[in-house]
C-alpha positions in Angstrom: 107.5 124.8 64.0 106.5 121.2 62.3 103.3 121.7 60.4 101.5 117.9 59.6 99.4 117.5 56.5 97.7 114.3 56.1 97.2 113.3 51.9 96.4 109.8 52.0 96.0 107.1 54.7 99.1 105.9 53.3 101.4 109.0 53.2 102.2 112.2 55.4 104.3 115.4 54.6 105.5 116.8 57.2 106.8 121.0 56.5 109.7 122.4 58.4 110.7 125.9 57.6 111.5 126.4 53.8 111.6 122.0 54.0 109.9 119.2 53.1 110.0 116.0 54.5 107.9 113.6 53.2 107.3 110.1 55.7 105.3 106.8 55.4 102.5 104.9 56.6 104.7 103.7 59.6 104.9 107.0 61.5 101.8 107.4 60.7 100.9 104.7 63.2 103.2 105.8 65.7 101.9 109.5 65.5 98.6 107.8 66.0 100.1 105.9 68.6 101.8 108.6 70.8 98.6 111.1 70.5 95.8 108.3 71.3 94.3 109.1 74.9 95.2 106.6 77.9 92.2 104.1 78.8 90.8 105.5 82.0 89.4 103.0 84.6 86.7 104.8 86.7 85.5 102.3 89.2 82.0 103.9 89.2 81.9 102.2 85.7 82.4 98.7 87.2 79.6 98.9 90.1 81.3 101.3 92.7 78.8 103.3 94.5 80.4 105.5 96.7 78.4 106.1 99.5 80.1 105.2 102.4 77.6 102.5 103.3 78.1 99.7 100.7 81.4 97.5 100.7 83.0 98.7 97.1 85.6 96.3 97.2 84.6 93.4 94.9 83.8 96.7 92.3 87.5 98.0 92.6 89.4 94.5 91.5 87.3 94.6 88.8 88.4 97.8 87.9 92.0 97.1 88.8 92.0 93.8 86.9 91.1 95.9 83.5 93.8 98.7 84.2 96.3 96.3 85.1 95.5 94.4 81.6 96.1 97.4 79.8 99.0 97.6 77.5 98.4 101.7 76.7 99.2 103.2 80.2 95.6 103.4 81.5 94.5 105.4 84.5 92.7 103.8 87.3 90.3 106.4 88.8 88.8 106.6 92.0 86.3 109.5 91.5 85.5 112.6 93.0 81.9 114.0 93.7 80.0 115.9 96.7 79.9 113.2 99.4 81.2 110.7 97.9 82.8 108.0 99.7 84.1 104.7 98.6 84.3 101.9 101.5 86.5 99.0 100.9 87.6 96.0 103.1 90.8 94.8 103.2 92.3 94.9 99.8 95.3 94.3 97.3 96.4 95.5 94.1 98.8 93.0 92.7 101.0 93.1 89.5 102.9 92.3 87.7 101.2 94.8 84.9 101.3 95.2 81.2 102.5 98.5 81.6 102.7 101.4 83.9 99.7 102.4 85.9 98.5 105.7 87.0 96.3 105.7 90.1 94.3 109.0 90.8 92.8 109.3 94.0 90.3 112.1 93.7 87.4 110.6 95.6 87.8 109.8 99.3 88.1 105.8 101.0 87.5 104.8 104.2 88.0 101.6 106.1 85.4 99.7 107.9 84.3 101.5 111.6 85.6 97.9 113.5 88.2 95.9 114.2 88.0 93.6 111.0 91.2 91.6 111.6 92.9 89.2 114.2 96.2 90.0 113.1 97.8 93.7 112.0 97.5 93.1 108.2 97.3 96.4 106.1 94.3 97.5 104.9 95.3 98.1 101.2 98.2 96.4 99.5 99.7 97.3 96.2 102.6 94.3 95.2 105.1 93.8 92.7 103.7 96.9 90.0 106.7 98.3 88.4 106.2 102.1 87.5 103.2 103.0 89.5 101.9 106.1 90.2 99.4 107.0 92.6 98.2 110.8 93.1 95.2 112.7 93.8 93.9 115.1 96.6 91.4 112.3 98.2 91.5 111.8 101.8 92.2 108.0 102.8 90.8 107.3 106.2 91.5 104.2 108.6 89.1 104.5 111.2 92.0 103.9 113.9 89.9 105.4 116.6 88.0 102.4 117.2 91.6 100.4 117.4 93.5 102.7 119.4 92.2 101.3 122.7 92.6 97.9 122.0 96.2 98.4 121.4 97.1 100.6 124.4 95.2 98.2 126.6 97.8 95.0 124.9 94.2 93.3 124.0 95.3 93.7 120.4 98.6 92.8 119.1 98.7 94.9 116.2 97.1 96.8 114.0 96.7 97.2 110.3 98.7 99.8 108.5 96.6 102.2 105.9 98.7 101.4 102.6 101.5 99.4 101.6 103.9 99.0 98.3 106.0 96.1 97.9 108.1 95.0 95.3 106.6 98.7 93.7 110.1 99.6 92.0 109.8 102.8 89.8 106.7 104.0 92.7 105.8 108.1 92.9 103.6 109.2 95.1 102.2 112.6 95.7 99.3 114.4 97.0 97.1 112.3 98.7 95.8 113.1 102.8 96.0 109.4 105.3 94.6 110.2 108.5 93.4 108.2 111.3 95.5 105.0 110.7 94.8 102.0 113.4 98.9 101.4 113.2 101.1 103.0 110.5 99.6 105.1 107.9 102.6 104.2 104.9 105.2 101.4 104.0 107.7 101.6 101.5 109.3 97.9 101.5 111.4 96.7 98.8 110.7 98.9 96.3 113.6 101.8 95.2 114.1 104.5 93.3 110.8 105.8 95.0 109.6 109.5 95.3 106.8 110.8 97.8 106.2 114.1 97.5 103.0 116.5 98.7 101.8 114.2 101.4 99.7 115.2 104.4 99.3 112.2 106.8 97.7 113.2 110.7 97.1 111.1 113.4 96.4 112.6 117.2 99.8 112.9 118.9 98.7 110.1 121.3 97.7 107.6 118.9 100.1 104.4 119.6 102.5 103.1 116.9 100.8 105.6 113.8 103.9 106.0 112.5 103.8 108.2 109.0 105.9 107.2 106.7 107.9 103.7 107.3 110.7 102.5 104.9 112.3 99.4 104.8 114.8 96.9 102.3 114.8 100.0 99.9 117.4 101.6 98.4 117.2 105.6 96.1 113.8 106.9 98.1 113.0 110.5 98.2 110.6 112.2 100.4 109.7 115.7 100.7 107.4 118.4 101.0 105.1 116.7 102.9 103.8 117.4 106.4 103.5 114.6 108.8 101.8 114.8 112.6 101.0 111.3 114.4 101.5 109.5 117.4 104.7 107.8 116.2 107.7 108.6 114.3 107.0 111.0 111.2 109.4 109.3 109.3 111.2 106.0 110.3 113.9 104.5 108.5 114.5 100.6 108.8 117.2 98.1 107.8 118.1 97.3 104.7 117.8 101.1 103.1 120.7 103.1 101.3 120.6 106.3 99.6 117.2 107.9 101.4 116.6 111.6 101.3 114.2 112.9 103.8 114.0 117.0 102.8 111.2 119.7 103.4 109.4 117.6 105.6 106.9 119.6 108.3 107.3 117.0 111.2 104.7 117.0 115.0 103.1 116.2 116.9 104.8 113.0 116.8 108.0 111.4 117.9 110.3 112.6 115.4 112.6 111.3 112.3 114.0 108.2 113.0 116.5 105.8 112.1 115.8 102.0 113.6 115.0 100.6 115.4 117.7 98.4 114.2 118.4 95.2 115.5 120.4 91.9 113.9 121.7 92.0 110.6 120.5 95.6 110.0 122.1 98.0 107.1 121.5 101.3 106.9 123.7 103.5 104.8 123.6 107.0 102.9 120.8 108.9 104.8 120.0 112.8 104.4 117.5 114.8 106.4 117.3 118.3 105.2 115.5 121.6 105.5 112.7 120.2 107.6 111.1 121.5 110.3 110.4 119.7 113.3 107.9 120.8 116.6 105.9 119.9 119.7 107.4 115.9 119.2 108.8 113.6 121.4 112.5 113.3 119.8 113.5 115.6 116.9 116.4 113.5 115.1 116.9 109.6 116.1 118.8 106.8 115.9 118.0 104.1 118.0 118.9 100.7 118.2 118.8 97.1 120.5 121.3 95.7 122.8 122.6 92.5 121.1 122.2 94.0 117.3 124.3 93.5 114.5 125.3 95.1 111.2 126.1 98.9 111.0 124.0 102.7 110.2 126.7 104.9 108.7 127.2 108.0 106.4 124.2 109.6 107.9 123.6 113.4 107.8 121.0 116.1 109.2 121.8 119.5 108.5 119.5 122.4 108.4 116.5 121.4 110.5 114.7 124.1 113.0 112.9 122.3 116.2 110.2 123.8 118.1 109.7 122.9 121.7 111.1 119.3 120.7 112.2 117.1 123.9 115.2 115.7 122.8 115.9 117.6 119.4 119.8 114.8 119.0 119.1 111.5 120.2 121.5 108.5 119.7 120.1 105.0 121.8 122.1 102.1 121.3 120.0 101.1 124.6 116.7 101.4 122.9 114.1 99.5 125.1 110.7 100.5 125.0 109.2 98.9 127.6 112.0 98.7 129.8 113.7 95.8 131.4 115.6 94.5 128.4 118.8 92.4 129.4 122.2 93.7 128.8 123.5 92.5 125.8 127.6 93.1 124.3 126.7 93.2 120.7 125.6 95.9 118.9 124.7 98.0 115.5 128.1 99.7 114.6 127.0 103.7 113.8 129.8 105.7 112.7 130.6 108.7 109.9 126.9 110.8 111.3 127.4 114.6 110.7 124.9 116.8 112.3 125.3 120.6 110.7 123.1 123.7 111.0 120.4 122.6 113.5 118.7 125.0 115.7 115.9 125.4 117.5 114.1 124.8 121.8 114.1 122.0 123.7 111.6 121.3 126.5 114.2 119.5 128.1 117.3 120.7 129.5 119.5 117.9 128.0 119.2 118.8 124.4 121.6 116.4 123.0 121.8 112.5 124.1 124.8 110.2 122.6 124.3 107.4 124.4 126.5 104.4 122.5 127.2 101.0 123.2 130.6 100.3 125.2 131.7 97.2 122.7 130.5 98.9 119.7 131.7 102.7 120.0 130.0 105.5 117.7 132.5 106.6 115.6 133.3 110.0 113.7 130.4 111.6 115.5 130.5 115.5 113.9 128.6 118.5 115.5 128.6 121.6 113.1 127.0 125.0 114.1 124.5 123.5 116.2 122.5 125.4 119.0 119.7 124.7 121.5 118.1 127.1 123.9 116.1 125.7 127.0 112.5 126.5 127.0 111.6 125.6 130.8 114.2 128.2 132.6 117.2 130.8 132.0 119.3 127.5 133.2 122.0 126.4 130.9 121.4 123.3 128.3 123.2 119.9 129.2 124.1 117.0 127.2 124.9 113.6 127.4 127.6 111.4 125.5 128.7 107.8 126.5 131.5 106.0 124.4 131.4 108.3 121.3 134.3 110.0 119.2 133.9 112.4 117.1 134.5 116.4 116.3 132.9 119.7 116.9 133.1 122.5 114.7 131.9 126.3 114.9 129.1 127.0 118.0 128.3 124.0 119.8 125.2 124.4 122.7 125.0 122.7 124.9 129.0 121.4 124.2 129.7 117.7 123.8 132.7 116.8 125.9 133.2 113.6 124.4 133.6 114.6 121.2 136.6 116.9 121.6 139.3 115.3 119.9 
């Protein structure tokens, strides 16, 4: 145990044991230094009023411009109180800062009740902030319901996305509740070594395009223990990622965890989904892709994942074509080394595994490790589909893979 005793401005002695160290004025100021207590940045302080009604936006970039001036690690703090909501407009948080910023989200934001924008810009933009951190338990809330419609009808061409970080290298993220997005609720773009933990993001399972989670040109990201249930993919993985670690993630309604859609130039490498659990979606694990793509997805693995009632639980599309009529192309996005081990669970449909790879760009090492699926709609036995994959199976295999008998 240190004991500090203060004698002079100038001087400190500092008693360790049956020792005596005396030090200087010098760590004196860093003492000072280290215990002084972060700035904290409470919009309310800059004109924020919180009640749902009044546009607060003009009142957080004040705050934010203070915070982000701060040299001390300041705290920018969106408050909590009974009914107190803050309503902003379309907004971004840009850096560089003067050091790292800590972002607590304990009040709740909502987005205006309209269709505010022509085009599907996202609603609030943090960009280029090295070493941020944003937590909190408020509930962020994009009013998609009003947008939803305009989208399935094609009268919109997009919608905005709840929250964005790019260029946010060093970014954690925990805690906070997205609901209701009018397009995707979170994009990760160019920003690694990022870790999301302790999310809750909901959309209703027909909701178009609310995708959870997207990520995108980033390399080291971490997800997990987060639960995820939208109209879109829970998680989706685009080019330009390596090393990604999708784990503990409680995935539906929803259309799965995907990989893609990958088209030209695309690079995906080093992908893990673990110990998640996925129900009630669409797709369990995906990887899909476009005729006439380029590039490669490789060293991919899933292992340990239990699906509920989950249409196609294994999906691999190198045909991917949403709306259907897309021309046959030769080229494609090379996918080889993808190891599926320990996955269990129903499928609503009797073909429970679906390789389905281009005939110019073969999938390639294609392993199947202890993996099982019982048919939920009869005692009939569970099918599978393979076109122009290799690959190895290991242990019990149901439904069997013929193709991948070597």
């Amino acid at each position: 145990m240190v004991n500090w005793v203060f004698i002079s401005d100038s001087l400190i002695i500092a008693s360790m044991g049956n020792g005596v160290v005396i030090f200087g004025l010098w760590v004196a100021a860093i003492l000072s230094l280290v215990s002084a207590r972060n700035s904290i940045y409470n919009v309310a302080d800059y004109g924020a009023v919180g009640n749902g009604q009044r546009d607060d936006t003009q009142a957080f970039l004040k705050a934010w411009g203070a915070a982000c001036a701060d040299s001390y690690y300041p705290t920018f703090l969106i408050p909590s109180g009974k009914g107190r909501t803050f309503l902003l407009s379309q907004i971004t948080f840009s850096g560089p800062c003067k050091s790292n910023v800590h972002v607590q989200v304990s009040g709740n934001l909502v987005a205006p009740n309209k269709l505010w924008t022509k085009k599907p810009e996202t609603w609030i933009v943090f960009i280029n902030i090295e070493g941020l951190t944003v937590d909190g338990h408020g509930q962020i809330d994009g009013q998609g319901a009003i947008w939803w419609p305009c989208i399935t009808k094609h009268i919109c061409s997009g919608a905005p996305y709840i929250m964005q970080f790019l260029g946010c290298t060093g970014l954690k993220l925990s805690g906070i509740y997205l609901k209701n997005s009018p397009g995707k609720h979170l994009a990760i773009y160019k920003s690694d070594w990022t870790t999301i933990k302790g999310l809750t993001i909901t959309a209703p399972g027909d909701s178009p395009n609310t995708d959870g989670i997207l990520i995108a040109e980033s390399n080291h990201v971490h997800v997990y223990s987060s639960n995820i249930g939208v109209g879109d993919d829970c998680v989706a993985i685009g080019s330009g990622c390596y090393d990604v670690n999708i784990s503990s993630v409680t995935c539906g309604p929803g259309h799965g965890i995907s990989i893609g859609s990958l088209g030209a130039n695309s690079k995906v490498e080093k992908v893990r989904v673990s110990g998640c659990n996925i129900f009630q979606t669409t797709v369990g694990v995906r990887i899909k892709t476009w005729q006439g793509g380029s590039g490669y997805a490789k060293n991919i693995l899933y292992e340990h994942i239990v699906f509920n009632s989950v249409r196609s639980p294994i999906l691999i599309d190198q045909y991917y074509c949403p709306q259907g009529n897309c021309a046959n192309k030769t080229s494609a996005v090379a996918i080889s080394d993808v190891t599926y081990n320990d996955l269990h669970g129903t499928s609503v449909d009797p073909v429970a595994i679906k390789i389905a790879c281009s005939e110019s760009m073969k999938c390639d090492r294609v392993v199947l490790n202890d993996v099982s699926f019982s048919f939920e709609g009869s005692q009939a036995p569970m099918q599978s589909y393979c076109l122009n994959a290799y690959g190895k199976m290991y242990g019990k295999v149901v439904p069997e893979v013929p193709c991948l008998k070597w």
